[in-house]
C-alpha positions in Angstrom: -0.7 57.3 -0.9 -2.9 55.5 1.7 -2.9 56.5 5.5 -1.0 53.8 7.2 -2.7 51.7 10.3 -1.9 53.4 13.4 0.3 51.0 15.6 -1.6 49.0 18.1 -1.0 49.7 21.7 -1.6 46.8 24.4 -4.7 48.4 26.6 -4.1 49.9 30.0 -6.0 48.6 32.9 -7.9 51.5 34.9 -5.9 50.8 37.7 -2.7 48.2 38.7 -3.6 45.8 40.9 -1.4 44.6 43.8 -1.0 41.7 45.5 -0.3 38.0 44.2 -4.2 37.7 43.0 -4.1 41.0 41.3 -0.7 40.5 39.7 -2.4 37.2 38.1 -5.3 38.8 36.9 -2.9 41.4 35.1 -1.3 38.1 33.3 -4.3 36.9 32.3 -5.2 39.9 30.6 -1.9 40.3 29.1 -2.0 36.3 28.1 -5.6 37.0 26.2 -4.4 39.9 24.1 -1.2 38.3 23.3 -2.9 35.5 22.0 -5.1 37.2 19.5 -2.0 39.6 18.6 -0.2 36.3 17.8 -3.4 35.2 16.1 -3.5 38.4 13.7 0.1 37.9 12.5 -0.6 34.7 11.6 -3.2 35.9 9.5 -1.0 38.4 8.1 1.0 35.4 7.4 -1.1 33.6 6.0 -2.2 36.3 3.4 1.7 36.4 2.5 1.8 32.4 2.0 -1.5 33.1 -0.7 1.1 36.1 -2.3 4.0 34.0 -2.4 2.1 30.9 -4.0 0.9 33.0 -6.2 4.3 34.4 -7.6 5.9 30.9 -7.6 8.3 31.9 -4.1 8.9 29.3 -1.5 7.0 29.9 1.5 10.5 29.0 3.6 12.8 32.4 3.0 15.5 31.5 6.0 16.9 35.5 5.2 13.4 37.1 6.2 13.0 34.8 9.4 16.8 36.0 10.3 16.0 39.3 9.5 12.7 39.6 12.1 14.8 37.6 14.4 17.3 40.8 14.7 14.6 43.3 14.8 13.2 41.3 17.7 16.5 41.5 19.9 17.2 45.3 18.0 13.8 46.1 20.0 14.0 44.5 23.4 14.0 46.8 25.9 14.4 43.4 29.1 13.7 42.1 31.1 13.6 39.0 28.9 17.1 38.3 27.6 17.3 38.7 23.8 17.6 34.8 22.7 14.7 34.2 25.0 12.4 36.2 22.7 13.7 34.9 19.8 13.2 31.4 20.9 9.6 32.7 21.2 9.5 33.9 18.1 11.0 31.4 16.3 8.2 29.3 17.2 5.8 31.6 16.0 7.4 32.2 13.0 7.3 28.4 12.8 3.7 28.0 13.4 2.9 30.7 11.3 4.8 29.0 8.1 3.1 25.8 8.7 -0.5 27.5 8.4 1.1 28.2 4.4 3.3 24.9 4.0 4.0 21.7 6.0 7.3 21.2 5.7 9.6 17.9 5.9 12.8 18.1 7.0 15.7 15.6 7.3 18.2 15.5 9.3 20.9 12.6 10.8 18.9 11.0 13.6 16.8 9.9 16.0 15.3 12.3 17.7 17.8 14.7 20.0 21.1 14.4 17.8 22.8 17.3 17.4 21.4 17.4 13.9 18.2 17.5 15.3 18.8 20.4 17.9 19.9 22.1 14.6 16.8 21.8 12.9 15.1 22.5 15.6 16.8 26.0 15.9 16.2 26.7 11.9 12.8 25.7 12.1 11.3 25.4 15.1 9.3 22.6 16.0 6.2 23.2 13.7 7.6 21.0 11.1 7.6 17.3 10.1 11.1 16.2 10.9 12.4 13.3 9.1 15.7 11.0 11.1 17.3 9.8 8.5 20.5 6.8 9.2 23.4 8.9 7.7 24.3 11.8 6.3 24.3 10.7 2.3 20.5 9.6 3.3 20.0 13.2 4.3 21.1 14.1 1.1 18.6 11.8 -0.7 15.9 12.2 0.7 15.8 16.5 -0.2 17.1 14.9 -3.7 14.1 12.5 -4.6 11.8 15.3 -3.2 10.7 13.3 -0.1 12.0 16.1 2.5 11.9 19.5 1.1 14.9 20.5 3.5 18.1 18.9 5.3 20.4 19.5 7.8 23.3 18.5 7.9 27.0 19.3 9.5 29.5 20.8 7.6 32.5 21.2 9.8 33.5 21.5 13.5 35.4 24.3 15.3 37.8 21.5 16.7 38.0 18.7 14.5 37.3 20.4 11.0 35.4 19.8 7.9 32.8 17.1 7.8 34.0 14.9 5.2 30.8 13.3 4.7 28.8 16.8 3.7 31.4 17.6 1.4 31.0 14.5 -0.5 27.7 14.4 -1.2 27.5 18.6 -1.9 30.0 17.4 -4.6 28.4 14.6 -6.2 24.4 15.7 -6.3 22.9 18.5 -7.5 21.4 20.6 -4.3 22.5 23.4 -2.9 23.1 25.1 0.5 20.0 27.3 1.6 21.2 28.6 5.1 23.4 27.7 7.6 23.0 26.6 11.5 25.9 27.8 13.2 25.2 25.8 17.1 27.2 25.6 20.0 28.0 22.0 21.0 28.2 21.2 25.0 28.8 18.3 25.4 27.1 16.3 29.0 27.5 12.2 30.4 24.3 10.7 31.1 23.8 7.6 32.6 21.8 5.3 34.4 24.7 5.1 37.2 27.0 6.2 39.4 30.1 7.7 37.8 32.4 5.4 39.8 30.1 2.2 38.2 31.0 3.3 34.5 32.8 1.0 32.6 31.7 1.9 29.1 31.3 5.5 27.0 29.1 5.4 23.9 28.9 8.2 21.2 29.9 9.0 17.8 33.6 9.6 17.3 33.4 13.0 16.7 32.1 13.5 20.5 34.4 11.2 22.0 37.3 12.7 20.0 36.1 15.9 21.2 36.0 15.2 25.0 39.6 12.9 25.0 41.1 14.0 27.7 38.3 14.9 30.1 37.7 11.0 29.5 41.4 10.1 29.9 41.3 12.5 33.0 38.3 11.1 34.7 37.4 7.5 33.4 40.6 6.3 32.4 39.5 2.9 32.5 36.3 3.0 31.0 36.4 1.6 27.0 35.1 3.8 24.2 32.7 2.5 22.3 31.6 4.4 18.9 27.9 4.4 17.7 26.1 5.7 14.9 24.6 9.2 16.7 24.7 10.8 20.5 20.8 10.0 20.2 21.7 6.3 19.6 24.6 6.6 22.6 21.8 7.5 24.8 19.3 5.2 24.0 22.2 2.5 24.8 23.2 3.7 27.9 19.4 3.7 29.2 19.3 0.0 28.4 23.0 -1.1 29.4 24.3 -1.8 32.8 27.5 0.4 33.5 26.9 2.2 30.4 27.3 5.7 30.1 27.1 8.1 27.0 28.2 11.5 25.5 25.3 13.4 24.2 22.9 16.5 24.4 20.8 16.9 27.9 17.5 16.9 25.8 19.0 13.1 24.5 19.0 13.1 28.6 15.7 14.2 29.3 13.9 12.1 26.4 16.0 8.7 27.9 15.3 9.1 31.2 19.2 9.6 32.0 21.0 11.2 35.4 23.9 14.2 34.0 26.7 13.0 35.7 28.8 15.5 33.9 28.2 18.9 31.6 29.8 20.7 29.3 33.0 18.0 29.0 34.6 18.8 25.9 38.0 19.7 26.2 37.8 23.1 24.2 35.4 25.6 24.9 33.4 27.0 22.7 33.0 24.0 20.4 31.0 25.3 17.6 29.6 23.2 15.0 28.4 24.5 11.5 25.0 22.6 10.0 24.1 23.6 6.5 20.1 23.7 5.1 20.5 21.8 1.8 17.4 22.3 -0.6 16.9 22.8 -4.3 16.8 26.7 -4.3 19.2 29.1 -4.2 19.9 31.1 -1.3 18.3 34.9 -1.5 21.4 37.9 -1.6 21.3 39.6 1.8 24.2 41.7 1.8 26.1 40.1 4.3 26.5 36.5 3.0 28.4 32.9 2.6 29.1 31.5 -0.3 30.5 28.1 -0.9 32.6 27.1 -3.7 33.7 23.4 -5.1 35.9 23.5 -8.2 38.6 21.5 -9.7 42.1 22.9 -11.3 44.4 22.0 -13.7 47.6 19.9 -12.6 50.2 22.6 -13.2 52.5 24.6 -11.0 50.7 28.0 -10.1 46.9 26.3 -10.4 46.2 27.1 -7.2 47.8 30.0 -7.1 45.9 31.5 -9.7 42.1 30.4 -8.6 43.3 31.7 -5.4 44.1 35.3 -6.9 40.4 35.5 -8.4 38.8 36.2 -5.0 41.4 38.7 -4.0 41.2 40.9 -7.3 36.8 40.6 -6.3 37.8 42.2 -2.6 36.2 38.9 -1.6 37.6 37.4 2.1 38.3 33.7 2.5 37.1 32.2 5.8 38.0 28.3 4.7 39.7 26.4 2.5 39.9 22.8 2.4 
């Protein structure tokens, strides 16, 4: 049995300096070996993207990435908080898989959507992503093999199931690879003054979602629905007593004030995304599965499909 590699311990300096120049020299040192650390996992990586080719596996296997994710926070000791280092190594992870595949992934757009932010938090941003127009355009473009992934929503802590997603997973042939489970907050942007808003752009999920903080605090404004938060935003920059309901990245990239955060009326406003591919999801152990099926018209149907997971010990978290 060979000898494994002794673990690799960051080198000590001789002495620790003090003082604001010293403490900078210490990061500098610290910033050089971390770099070529980072530098030999991705060569690691890269021999694994040569391994997997060579067995036919797909170089994206969303229940490994999860998997180092965990150990990550499992071995944080502080003082960075646990989903700062797995921010940072998400991106790594990213990088690292694009040295083996560049990916294409679509997702309901432009850039900043909630879809997006999604993706984003799959991914990472080493990746090509693809803004599609809708969600059935999501769908085809994984389906004609232009995008090898998609995100897409699949239901909403506060107004349920996204009727859309369920649609399409019914009528063509791919499959859900992972899911996305993100927190939705919610922030006005605009260009103005609260007091000088007369309209409110977004989609109607986020205007349904924020009601009566609206009814509350713009009563009079008028609620005009769009095709994506990105798009809200993009309209609000551009339109005079226009505000919109969007992410503060959709903010950021517009060039928008935050006149208000985190508005929607129920906290903790969880949206589910599903990765929708053309392979099936590796067994973990602790997993999701999804099930569409049709029964026959007769008293007790239900009933009876509804008995098979319980005989399986099997726990039902939806049903639509």
């Amino acid at each position: 049995m060979a000898t494994p590699a002794p673990r690799r311990r960051r080198k000590k300096t001789a002495a620790k300096k003090t003082g604001l120049t010293g403490l900078r020299s210490q990061i500098d040192t610290i910033d050089r070996e971390l770099v070529a650390l980072m530098n030999e996992r991705a060569e690691v990586a890269r021999q694994i993207g040569h391994l997997k080719a060579a067995s036919g596996e797909l170089t994206y296997d969303p229940s490994r990435e999860e998997l180092v994710l965990d150990r990550v926070a499992a071995a944080n000791d502080g003082p960075l908080a646990d989903d700062s280092l797995k921010a940072i190594f998400r991106e790594l992870i990213s990088g690292s898989r694009a040295i083996e595949q560049h990916l294409r992934v679509a997702h309901l757009g432009p850039a900043w959507t909630y879809s997006h932010l999604a993706a984003l938090h799959r991914f990472g941003s080493a990746v090509e992503f693809v803004p599609v127009s809708s969600i059935s355009a999501a769908f085809e473009e994984v389906l004609a093999g232009h995008s090898h992934y998609g995100v897409v929503p699949l239901e909403n802590s506060t107004d349920g199931r996204i009727a859309d997603t369920l649609d399409n997973l019914a009528r063509m042939p791919v499959k859900i690879c992972a899911e996305v489970p993100l927190r939705i907050h919610h922030t006005l942007l605009a260009a103005c003054e609260r007091h000088d808003v007369h309209e409110v752009y977004s989609r109607p999920q986020a205007l349904s979602q924020c009601r009566n903080w609206l009814a509350r605090h713009l009563p009079d404004a008028q609620l005009i629905e769009v095709t994506s938060t990105s798009k809200a935003a993009e309209t609000a920059a551009r339109t005079p007593h226009a505000a919109a309901i969007a992410s503060r990245q959709a903010g950021v990239h517009y060039g928008l004030s935050i006149l208000a955060e985190e508005i929607e009326d129920i906290a903790g406003n969880t949206t589910r995304f599903a990765v929708i591919g053309h392979a099936d999801a590796k067994r973990t152990g602790k997993d999701k599965t999804a099930l569409m099926f049709e029964i026959e018209h007769r008293p007790g149907g239900l009933a009876d499909a509804l008995a098979i997971p319980k005989r399986q010990k099997l726990n039902l978290t939806w049903i639509e």
